[in-house]
C-alpha positions in Angstrom: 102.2 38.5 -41.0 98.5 38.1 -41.6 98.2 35.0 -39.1 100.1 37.5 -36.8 97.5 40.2 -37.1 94.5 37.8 -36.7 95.6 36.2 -33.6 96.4 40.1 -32.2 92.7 41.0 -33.2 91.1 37.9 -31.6 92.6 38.8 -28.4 90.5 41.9 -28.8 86.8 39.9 -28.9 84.4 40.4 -26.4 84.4 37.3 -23.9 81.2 35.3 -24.3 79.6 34.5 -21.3 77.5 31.2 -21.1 73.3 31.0 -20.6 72.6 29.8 -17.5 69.8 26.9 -17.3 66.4 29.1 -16.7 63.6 26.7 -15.2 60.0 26.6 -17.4 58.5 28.4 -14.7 60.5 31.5 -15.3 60.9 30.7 -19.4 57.0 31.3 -18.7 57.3 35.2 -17.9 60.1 36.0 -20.8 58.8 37.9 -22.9 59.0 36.4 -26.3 61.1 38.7 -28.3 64.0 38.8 -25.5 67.5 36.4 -26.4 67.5 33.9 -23.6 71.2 34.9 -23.3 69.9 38.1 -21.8 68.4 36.0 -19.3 70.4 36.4 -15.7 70.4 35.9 -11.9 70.9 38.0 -9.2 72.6 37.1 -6.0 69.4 36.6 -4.4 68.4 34.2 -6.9 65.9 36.5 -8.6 65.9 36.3 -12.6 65.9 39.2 -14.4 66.8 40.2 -18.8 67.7 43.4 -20.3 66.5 44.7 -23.4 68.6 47.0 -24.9 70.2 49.6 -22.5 67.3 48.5 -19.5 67.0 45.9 -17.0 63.9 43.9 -16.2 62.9 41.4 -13.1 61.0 38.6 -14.5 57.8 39.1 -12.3 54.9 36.7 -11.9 51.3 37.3 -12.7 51.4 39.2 -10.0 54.3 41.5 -10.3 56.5 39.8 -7.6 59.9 39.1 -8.7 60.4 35.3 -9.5 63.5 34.1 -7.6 65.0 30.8 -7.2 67.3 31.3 -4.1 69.8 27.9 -3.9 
């Protein structure tokens, strides 16, 4: 009965996405408090993180977006 229940609540969990590989050059404009797990890429290539409920583009020195189109 208790095995039963466990199984039933693991179905429940949140599916755990995977980190993607981030190249030094962006690593460099992380801030250093963000989870590189919140680390993503857009469809254009362009990273970006969020920090709690807000999302951020990881811009350069600059303030141009760093992208990495394939």
């Amino acid at each position: 009965m208790v095995f039963a229940a466990l199984t039933l609540l693991s179905a429940c969990a949140l599916p755990t996405v995977d980190s993607i590989a981030i190249p030094a050059d962006v690593a460099d404009y992380i801030p250093p408090d963000i989870d590189m797990s919140e680390v993503n890429r857009d469809t254009n290539g362009c990273y970006f993180y969020t920090y709690g409920a807000s999302l951020f583009t990881v811009q350069d020195d600059n303030g141009n977006p760093i992208c990495h189109p394939e």
